[in-house]
C-alpha positions as CSV (number, residue, x, y, z in Angstrom):
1,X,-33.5,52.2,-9.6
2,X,-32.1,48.8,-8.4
3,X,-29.6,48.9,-5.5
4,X,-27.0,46.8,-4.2
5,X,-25.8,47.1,-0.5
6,X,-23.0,45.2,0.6
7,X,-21.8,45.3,4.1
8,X,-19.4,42.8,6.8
9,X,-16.1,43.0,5.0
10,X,-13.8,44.1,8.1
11,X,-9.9,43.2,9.0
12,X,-9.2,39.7,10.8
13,X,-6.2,37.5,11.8
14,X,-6.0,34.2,9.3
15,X,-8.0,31.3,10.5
16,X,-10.5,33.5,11.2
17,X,-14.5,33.9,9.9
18,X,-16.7,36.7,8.3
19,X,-19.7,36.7,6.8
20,X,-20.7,39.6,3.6
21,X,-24.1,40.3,3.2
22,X,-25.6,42.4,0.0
23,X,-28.9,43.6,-0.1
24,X,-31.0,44.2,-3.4
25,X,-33.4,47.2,-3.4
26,X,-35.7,48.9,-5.9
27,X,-38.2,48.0,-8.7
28,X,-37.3,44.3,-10.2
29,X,-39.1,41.6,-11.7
30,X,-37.0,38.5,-11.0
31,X,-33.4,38.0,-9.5
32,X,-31.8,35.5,-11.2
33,X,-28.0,34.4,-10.4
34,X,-26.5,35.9,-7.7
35,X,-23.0,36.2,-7.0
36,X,-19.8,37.4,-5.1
37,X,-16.5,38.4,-7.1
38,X,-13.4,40.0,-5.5
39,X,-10.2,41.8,-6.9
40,X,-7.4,41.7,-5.1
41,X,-4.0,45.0,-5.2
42,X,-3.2,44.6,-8.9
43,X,-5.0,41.8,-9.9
44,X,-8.3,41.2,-12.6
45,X,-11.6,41.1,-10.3
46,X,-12.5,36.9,-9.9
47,X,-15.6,35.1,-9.6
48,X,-15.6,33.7,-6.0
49,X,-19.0,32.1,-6.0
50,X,-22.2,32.4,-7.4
51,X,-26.0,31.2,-6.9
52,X,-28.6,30.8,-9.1
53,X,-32.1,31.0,-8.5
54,X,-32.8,27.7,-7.7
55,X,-30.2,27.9,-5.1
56,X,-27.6,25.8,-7.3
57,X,-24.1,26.8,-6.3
58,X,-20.6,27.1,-7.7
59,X,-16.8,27.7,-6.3
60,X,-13.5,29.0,-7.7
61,X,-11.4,26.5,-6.8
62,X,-9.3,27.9,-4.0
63,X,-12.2,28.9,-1.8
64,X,-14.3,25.5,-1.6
65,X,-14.5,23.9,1.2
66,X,-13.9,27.4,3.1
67,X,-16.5,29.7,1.9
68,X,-20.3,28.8,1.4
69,X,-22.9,31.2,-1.0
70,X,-26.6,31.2,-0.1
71,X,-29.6,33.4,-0.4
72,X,-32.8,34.5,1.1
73,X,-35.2,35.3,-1.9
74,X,-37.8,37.0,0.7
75,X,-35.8,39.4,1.6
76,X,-33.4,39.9,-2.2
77,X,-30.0,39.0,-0.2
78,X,-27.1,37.0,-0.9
79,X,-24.4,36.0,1.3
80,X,-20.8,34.6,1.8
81,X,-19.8,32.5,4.7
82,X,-16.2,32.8,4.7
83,X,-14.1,30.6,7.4
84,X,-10.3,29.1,7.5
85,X,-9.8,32.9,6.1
86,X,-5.9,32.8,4.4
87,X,-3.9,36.5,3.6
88,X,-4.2,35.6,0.1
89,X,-8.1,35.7,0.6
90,X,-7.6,39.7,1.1
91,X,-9.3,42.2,-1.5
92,X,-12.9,43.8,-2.2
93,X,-15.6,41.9,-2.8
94,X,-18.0,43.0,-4.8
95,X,-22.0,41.5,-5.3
96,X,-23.3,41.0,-8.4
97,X,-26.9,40.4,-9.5
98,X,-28.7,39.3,-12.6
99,X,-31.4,41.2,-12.6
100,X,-35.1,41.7,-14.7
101,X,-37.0,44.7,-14.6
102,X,-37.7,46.1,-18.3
103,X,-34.7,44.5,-19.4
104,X,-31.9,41.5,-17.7
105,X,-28.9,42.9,-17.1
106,X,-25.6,42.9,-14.0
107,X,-26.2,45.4,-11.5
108,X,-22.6,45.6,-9.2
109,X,-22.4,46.6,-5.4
110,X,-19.8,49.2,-4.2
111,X,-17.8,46.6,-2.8
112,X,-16.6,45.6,0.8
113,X,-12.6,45.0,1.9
114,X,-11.8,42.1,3.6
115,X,-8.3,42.0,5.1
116,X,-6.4,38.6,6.3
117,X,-3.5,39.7,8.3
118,X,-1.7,38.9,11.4
């Protein structure tokens, strides 16, 4: 049973910095992309960033420059730097993996709120 744990989403002031963290647990052969998506009040659920395994990275365009994706493959964690934080930036994130064990498939965290308010 593979597991994703996501945890740091909390409330700040804009301008300010958080990092999300998501851990993967279980029985897995490979993780292959990696990535962070978030849905805002009322809006579709958006890819934010995403990492492959090679550690090749990609943006939506209104978070580059401000957030920054990596990964530690020893320990099956992905993270999401977030600084210059704007109201707009406020929903859940959620982590998503690509995953191999008997078959590849998306495995989806529970998701963490971030809040950008003054």
């Amino acid at each position: 049973q593979v597991q994703l744990v996501e945890s740091g989403g909390d409330s700040v002031q804009p301008g300010g910095s958080l990092r999300l963290s998501c851990a993967v647990s279980g029985r897995f052969l490979a993780i292959n992309d990696m990535g962070w998506y978030r849905q805002a009040l009322g809006k579709q659920r958006e890819l934010v960033a995403i990492i492959t395994s090679g550690g090749t990275t990609s943006y939506v365009d209104s978070v580059k420059g401000r957030f920054t994706i990596s990964r530690d493959n020893a320990a099956n964690t992905v993270y999401l730097q977030m600084n210059s934080l704007r109201p707009e930036d406020t929903a859940v994130y959620y982590c998503n993996a690509d995953i191999t064990y008997l078959i590849r498939r998306q495995y989806w965290g529970q998701g963490t709120q971030v809040t950008v308010s003054s």
